[in-house]
N, C-alpha and C positions, 0 to 999 in steps of 0.2 A: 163730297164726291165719294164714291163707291170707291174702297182701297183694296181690294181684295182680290187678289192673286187669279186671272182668269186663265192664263195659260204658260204652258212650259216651252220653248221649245231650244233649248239647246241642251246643256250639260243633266239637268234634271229631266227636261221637255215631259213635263207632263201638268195634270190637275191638280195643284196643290189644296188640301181642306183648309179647316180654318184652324190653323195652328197660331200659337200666339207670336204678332208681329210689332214691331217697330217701326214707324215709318219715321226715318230721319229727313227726310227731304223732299215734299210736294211743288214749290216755287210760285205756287198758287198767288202769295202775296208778293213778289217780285225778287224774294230774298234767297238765300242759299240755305237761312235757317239757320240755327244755332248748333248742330253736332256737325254739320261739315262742314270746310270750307276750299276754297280754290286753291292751290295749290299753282304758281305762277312760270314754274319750271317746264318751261316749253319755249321757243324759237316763235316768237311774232311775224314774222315775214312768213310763218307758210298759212297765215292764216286774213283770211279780208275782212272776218270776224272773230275776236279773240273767244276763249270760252268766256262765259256770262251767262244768264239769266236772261230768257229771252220769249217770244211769243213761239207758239203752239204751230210748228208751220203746216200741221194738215192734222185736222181734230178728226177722229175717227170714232169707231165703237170700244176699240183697245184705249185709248185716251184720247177722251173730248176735252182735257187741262186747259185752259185759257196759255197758262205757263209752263217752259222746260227750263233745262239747263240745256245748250248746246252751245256749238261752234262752227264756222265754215270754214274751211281749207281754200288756199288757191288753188287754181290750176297744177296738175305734174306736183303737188304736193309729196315732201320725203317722208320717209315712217319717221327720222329720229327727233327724238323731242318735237313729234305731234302728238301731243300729249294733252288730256284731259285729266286732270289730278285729285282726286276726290283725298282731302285730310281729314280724320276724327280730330275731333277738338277734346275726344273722348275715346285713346285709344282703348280696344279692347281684347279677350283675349276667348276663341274662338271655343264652344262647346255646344254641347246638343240645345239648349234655350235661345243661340243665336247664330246657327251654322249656314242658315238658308238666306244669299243676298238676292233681291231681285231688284229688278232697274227697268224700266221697260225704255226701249230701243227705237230710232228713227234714222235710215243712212236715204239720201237722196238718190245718193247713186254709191254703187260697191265697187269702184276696183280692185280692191282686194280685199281680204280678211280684216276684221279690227279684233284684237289683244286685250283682251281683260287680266290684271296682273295683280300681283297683292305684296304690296310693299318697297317695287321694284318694277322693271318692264323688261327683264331678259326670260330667257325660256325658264329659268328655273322658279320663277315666280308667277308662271303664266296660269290661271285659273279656268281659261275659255278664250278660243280661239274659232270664229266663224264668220259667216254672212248670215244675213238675215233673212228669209224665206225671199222678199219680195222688195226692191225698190220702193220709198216711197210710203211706206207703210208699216206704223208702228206695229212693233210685235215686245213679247217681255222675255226677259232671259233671267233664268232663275238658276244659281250656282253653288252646287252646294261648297261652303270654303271649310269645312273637315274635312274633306276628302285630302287635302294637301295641308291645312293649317288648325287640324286640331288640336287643342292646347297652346297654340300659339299663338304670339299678340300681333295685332292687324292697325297698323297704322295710316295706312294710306291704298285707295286704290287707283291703283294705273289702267288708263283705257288711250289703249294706241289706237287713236280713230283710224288708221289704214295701214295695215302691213305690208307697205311698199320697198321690201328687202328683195325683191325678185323680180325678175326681167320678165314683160315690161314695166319698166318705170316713170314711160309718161303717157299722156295719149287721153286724158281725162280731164273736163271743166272744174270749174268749184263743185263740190261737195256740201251738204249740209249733215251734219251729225248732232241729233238730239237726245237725252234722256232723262228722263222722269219717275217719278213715283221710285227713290229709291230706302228699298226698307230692307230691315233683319226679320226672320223669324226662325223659331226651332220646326219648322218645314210641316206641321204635323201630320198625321196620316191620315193615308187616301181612305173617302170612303169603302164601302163596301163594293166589288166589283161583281157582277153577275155573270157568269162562265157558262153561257148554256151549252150541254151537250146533246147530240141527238145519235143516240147509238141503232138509230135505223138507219139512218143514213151514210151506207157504206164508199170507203173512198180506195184507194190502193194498198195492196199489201205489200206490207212491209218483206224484204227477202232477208237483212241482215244489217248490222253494224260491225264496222271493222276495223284494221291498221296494217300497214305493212310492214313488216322485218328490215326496210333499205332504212340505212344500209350497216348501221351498228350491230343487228341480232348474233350474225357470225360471229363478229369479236367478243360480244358478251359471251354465248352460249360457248365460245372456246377456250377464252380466259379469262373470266369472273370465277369466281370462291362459287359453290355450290349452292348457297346460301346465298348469295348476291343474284343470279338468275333466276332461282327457283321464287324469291320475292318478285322480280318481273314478274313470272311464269302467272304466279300466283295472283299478281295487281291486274293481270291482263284478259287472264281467263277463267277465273275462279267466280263460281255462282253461289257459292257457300258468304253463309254470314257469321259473324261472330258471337261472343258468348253474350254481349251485349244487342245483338242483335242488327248491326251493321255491315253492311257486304264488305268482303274480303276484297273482292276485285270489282270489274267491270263487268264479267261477264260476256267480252267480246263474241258472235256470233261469226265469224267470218273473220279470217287470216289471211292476207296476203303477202305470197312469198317471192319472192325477186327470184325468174332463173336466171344463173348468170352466164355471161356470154365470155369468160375466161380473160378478162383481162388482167386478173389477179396474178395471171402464169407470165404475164406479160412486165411485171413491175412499174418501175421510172420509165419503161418504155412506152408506157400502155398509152400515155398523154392523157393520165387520170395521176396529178400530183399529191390528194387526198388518198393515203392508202383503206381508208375504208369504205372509198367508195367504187373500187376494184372490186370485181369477183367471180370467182372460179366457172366452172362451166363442168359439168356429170360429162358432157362428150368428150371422147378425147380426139386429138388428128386422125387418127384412123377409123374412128367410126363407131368405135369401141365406149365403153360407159364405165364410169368411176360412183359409184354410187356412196361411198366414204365424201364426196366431197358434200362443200357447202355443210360441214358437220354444225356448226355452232347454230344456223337455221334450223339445220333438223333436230338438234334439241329441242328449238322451241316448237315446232312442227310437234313435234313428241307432248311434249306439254299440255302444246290445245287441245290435241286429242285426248289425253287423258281425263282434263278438264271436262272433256266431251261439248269444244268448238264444233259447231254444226258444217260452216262453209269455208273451202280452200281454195283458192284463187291465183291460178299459179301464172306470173304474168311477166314478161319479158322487157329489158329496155333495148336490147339489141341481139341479133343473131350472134351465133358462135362466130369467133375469132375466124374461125377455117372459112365460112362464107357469105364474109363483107369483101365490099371491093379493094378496102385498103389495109384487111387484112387487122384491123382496131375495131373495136369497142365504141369505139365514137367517129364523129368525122374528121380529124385530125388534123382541125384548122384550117381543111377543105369549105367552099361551097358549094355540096351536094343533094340532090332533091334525094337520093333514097340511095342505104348502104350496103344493098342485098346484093350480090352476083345475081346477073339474070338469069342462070342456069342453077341456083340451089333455092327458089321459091319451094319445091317438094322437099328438100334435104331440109332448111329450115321446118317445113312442116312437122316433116318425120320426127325430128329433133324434140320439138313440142310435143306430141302425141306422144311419145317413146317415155316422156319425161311424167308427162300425167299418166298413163298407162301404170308405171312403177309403182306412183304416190296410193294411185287409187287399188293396185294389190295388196299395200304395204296397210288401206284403212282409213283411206283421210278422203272423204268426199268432196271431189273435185269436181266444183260446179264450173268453174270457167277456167278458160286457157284464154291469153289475154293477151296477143302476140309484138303489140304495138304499144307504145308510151308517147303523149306529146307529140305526135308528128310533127306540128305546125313549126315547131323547134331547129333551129340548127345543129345541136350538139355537135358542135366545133373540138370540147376540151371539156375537164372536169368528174366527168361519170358518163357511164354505159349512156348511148344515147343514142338512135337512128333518128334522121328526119324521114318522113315517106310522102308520098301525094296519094292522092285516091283510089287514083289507079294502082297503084305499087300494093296497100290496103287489101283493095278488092283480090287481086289475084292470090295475094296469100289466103285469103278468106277461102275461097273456091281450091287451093291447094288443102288448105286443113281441113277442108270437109270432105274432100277425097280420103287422106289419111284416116281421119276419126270414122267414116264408113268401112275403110279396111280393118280397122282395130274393132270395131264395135265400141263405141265410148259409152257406149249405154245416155244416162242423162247430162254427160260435161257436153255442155256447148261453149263456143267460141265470142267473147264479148271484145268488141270494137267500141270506137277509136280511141278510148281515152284521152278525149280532145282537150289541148292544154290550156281552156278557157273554154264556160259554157257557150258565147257569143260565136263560137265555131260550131258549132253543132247546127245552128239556125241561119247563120251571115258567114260575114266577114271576109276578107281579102286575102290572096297571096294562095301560099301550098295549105292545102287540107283544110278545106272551107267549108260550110254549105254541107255537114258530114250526113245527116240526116236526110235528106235529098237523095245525096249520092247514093248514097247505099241502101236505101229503103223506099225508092222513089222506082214505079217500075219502068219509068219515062229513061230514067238517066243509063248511061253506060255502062256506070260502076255498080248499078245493081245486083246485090244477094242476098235478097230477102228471102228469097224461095229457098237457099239451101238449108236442108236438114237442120245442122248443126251450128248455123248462126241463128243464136236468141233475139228473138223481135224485143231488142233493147239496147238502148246504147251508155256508153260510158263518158262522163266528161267530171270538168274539175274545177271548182268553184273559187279557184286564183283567181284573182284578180277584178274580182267583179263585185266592191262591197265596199267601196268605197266614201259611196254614200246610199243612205237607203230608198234614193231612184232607183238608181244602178243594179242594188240589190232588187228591188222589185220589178223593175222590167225586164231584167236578163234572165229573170226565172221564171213568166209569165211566158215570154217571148220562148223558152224553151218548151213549155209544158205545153202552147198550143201546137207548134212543131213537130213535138213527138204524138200530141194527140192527132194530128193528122194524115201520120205515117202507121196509125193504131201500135206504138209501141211504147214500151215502157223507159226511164232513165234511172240512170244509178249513179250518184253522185261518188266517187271513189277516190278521191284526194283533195286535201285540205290542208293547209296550215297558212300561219301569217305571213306571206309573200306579199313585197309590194310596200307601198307608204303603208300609211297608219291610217284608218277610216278619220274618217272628218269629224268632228265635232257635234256637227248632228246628227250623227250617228247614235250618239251618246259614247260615245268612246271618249278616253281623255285627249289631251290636246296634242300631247305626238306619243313613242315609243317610252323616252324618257321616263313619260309622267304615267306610264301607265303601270297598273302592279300586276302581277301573276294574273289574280282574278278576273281583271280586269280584261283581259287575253280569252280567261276561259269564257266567259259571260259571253265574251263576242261570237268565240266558237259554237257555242249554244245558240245564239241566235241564231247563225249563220246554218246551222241545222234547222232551224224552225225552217227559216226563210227556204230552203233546200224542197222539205216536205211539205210543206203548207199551202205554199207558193208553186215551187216548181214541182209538185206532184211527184217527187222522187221515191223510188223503192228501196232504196240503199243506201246508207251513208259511211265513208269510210276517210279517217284520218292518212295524213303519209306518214311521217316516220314514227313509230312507236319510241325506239329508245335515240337518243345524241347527246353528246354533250353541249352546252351550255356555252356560248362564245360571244363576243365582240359586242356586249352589252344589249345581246339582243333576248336575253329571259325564257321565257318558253317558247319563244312562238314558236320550235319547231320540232320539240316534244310532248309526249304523253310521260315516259317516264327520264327522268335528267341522269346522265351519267357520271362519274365526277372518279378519279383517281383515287388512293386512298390517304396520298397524301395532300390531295387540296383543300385548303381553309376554306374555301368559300367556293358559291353556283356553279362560276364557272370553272371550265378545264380544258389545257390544251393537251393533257397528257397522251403518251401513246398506251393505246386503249390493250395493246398484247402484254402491259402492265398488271393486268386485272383493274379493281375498282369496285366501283357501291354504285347501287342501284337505288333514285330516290322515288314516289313518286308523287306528281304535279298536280297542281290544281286542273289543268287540261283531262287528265285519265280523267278524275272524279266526274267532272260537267260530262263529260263525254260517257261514264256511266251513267247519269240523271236518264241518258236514252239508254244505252245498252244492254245493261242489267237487266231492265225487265220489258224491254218491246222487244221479245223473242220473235224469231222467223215466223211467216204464216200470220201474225196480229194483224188486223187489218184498223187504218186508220177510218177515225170516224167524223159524222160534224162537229166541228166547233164555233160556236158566236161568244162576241163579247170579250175576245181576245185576240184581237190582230193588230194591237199598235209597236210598232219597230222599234217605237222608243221608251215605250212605256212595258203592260204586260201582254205576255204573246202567252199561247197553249196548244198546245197539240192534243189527240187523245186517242185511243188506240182499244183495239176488243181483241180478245183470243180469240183461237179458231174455233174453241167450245161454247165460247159465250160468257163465260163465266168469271173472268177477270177484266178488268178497266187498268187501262194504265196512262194516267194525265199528267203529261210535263207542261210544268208552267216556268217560262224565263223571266225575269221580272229585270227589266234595265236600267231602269228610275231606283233614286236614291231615298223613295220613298217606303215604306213599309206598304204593304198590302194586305186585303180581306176577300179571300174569292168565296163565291157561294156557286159550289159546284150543282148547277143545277142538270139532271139528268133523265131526259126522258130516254123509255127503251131500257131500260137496266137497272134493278133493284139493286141498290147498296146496301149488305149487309156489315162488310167492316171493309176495315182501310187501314196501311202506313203510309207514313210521309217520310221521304229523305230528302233530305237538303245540300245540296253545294253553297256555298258562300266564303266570306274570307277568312271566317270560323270555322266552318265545317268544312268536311269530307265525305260527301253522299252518306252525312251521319241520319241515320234513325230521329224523327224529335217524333215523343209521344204526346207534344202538348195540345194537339187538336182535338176535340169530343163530335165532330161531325163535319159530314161534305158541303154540308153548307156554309162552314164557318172556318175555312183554313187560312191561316197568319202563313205570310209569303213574305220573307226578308228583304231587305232591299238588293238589289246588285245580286241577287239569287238566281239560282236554277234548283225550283225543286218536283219533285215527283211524288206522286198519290197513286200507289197501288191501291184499289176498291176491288173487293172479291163481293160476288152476289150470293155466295153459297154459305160464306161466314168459313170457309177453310184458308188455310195460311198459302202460303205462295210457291209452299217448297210444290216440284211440277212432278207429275206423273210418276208417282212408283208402283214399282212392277212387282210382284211375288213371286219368286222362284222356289225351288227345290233346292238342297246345298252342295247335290251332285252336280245339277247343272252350272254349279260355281266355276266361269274360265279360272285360267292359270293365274292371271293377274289380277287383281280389285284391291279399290282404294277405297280408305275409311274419308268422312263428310273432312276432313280439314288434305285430304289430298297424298295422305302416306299409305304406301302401297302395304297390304295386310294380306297373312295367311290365308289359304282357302280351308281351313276348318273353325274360320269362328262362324258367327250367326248375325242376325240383326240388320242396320240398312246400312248398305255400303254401296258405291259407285262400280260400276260395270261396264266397258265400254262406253263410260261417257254419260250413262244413266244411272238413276238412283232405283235400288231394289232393295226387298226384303228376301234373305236367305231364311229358308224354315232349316229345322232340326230336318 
């Protein structure tokens, strides 16, 4: 019988080649075999058939075996000591020649998840935790056990045929549980993958990648060492690479900035118990404007721009303190559909306009004002937060577009709803549903399509929806036709890991625990593919930029970690007016794989030959000149990869690669000799800059005169220089050459 590995589909889920294998146990001849054996540590009564050596209950094309190993369960069967116990007779101890276990799989029926464990059956020894595609039919699950047991010796594995720890716990007939064909191999690597691209075939442009300053930036940019911000400053917005030739930062294209609505002024009172997640408000009671406030933001405001951050996004969780109905920041443990006074819809307007009007004198182009967060929300307690309905939306909409025609805003438009799940934009029940519709539908009530100053685009947030890669795939399908039917564009503009832990086939590990940094950022990355690829999004934008590190929860809710200076370790509870160190995560880097170099304007192009969720995905992207390529490939499998970037529509004359992974750093590797031939690590996110012209990557410099030199300019590493040297130096934002 044919032994060889025909499909992936949980932890690894992919095509494994023909790497060299071990198969300890086929049952073909009715035995268990000589390297393992049963293991009898299980409860008899939950079973009508104990585990054994048994016939093939449904022969398929995954296994036609005459033989398996399985067992039946009673009815209402418990998880504890339903145990399936696989011993070495031969224990061993775990490296790259034997990392890859495969077993292939048979559940009759699923009521819950079955526990593949190594050594043990509690969470900390859990290697794979899922169901299987389909009742009834064999599938193989292939696990890589380095990932949690490299260098370490493997004596037994545990397979909880039903993880019945969760209500409900009864409600199910017998069960049959089978597995077969199970072997070791060092996993070896994937053929070659063929990545076609088709750079005629143009798709949506790209506007920006981003992050927001909520709600750490203040604290940092007021009391951090100079040195500790300016490294943010620099991880976040910095387009320069090093002397090695690896980016400094991200490169971020777009900032967004929290206005605050003053509950800072407010304290313990504010019914915001986290003081950093209070903040100040430019308006004062009288009407009047403080433009020193929110300083630690405007440092970094200050930063980007120097950087020469292209887009600012200056975006609200709640109106000023002076006109909500209860006078907070939030709703104050109220249940309220919307927190405005009905008679300051213009006063909040003006508020906003007043506020962008400033920024964009002061230099910072201010593509959106962005008046609403989350509606669909309570905000009861915790941080600045309005709930609003549609109607409450719409009318401010029609008030801001009145203001931004009294000001002249020139090109800021106003971007809605920031719906706090994509599945609202299209569906869903309750307040602020159906957002697309309402507001861009000329049938509905809450129609404002037609004003000026509202962008035929909308905003939403890609919580909670990625759970499993259905979920990821229909919610952003479902979104894309939506907005293609209203002809407007979507911008994905908040992200982080909110929510359980994707599932298992996901390819994610088996909960929070067991997952590392990378692990986190890898998902991030995808979770971007899925965004653009998928949901045809022009935007993508992380939430918090900087926080600290808590409650054993790892990055999920930073790009860079903040930590006291007296903490030994990740985490930090400290109070942040302390000062502290600025670290930065593996989240920043993945999230440069895009940033860094799919600049505003790039427009994405076709791609085949890369869309599996679990395996390798790719994106690909053209400048507005034509003249550069920019291909991120996420790679999810624990397998190594070979892409052969094949490319009609665009001569490749040279290329770099940078790499995210759990080695690197969106590090530089110069080991590839062509686009046909690029090595993609495993659990990677990397990117292939291709130029057609054979020039490097540095973008558009300008040649000046040295009279024309402004007051201010910065040399390529970012420190602000004299106006009588010469040579290329940044200039608002841009790279130029000064002559004599």
């Amino acid at each position: 019988m044919n032994k060889r590995i025909i499909t992936i589909l949980t932890i690894l889920i992919t095509a494994v080649g023909a790497g060299a294998q071990t198969l300890l146990a086929d049952f073909e001849d009715g035995t268990i075999g000589t390297s393992l054996k049963i293991n009898k540590d299980y409860t008899g009564g939950l079973f009508s058939k104990k585990p054994a050596v048994m016939d093939n209950p449904k022969k398929d094309n995954v296994n036609p075996s005459n033989k398996c190993l399985g067992a039946i369960n009673v009815a209402d069967a418990d998880w504890y000591k339903n145990f399936l116990i696989l011993e070495f007779t031969t224990p061993f101890v775990v490296d790259d020649s034997n990392r890859i276990l495969t077993l292939k799989a048979y559940r009759s029926i699923q009521p819950k998840e079955m526990r593949i464990a190594v050594n043990g059956y509690e969470d900390d020894n859990e290697v794979y935790r899922g169901m299987l595609k389909e009742d009834g039919k064999w599938e193989t699950i292939t696990i890589d056990l380095a990932e949690k047991y490299y260098d370490r010796r493997v004596e037994k594995i545990y397979i909880v045929l039903s993880c019945n720890w969760s209500d409900p716990r009864k409600g199910w007939g017998e069960a049959t549980y089978c597995f077969d064909d199970i072997a070791l191999s060092n996993g070896g690597e994937m053929p070659v993958q063929v990545v076609s691209i088709d750079a005629t075939t143009k798709l949506q442009t790209m506007k920006d990648f981003g992050a927001s300053d909520c709600w750490t930036a203040d604290f940092v940019g007021k009391y951090f060492s100079q040195e500790a911000k300016a490294n943010a400053a620099r991880w976040l917005f910095s387009r320069e690479m090093d002397s090695e030739g690896n980016p400094e930062g991200i490169g971020l294209s777009c900032w967004r900035v929290n206005i605050g609505a003053g509950s800072a002024t407010q304290g313990e009172a504010s019914n915001i118990e986290d003081e950093t997640r209070r903040a100040e408000c430019f308006q004062n009671a009288d009407g009047s404007y403080d433009w020193t406030r929110q300083a630690g933001q405007q440092y970094f405001m200050d930063e980007a721009k120097r950087y020469g951050v292209e887009n600012y996004v200056l975006f609200s969780n709640s109106a000023p303190i002076y006109y909500t109905k209860n006078g907070k920041a939030n709703a104050n443990g109220s249940s309220i559909s919307c927190n405005l006074k009905d008679d300051c819809y213009d006063d909040f307007a003006d508020f906003l306009v007043a506020t962008a009007s400033h920024f964009k004198n002061e230099g910072y182009n201010v593509t959106y004002i962005d008046p609403v967060n989350e509606p669909q929300f309570d905000w009861k307690d915790g941080q600045e937060g309005s709930p609003w309905e549609n109607q409450n939306i719409a009318k401010l909409a029609k008030e801001l577009d009145k203001s931004m025609a009294a000001h002249n805003m020139g090109t800021t438009r106003v971007l809605i709803p920031e719906a706090s799940s994509l599945d609202c934009l299209y569906g869903g029940s309750g307040r602020a549903t159906n957002q697309i519709f309402s507001f861009f539908n000329t049938s509905s009530a809450n129609y404002i399509g037609n004003l000026t100053y509202i962008d035929k685009v909308v905003a939403g947030h890609s919580y909670w929806t990625y759970s499993t890669d259905s979920d990821l795939k229909t919610v952003r399908q479902k979104t894309a036709e939506a907005a293609q039917e209203a002809g407007i564009d979507v911008m994905q503009t908040e992200w982080s890991m909110l929510g359980d832990a994707p599932k298992t086939s996901t390819g994610f590990p088996s909960s929070y625990d067991a997952a590392t940094k990378m692990d986190m950022a890898l998902f991030m990355a995808k979770v971007i593919y899925a965004d653009i690829a998928i949901g045809n999004m022009t935007a993508w934008s992380y939430w918090t930029a900087m926080a600290q590190e808590r409650w054993s929860q790892k990055n999920r809710f930073y790009l860079i970690r903040l930590n006291s200076l007296d903490d030994t370790g990740d985490e930090s509870y400290a109070d942040l007016k302390n000062g502290g160190k600025t670290t930065a995560d593996k989240n920043l880097w993945a999230l440069g794989n895009y940033s860094r170099f799919v600049r505003p304007g790039y427009q994405r192009v076709a791609v085949d030959g890369a869309d599996d969720l679990t395996g390798l995905m790719s994106t690909a992207y053209l400048s507005p000149d034509g003249k550069q390529m920019v291909v991120v490939m996420v790679n999810m499998s624990r397998a190594r990869r070979t892409a052969n970037l094949s490319i009609t529509g665009f001569e490749a004359k040279d290329f770099k690669k940078y790499v995210t992974d759990k080695d690197h750093d969106l590090s530089l590797d110069s080991s590839d000799n062509a686009v046909s031939s690029i090595a993609i690590p495993s659990r990677s996110v990397t990117t292939v800059v291709i130029n057609a012209d054979g020039s490097s990557d540095i973008e558009g410099i300008t040649i000046v005169d040295k009279e024309q030199q402004p007051s201010r300019t910065y040399n390529l590493k970012g420190m602000e220089v004299k106006n009588n040297g010469k040579g290329i130096v940044i200039m608002n934002g841009k790279k130029v050459i000064i002559n004599n």
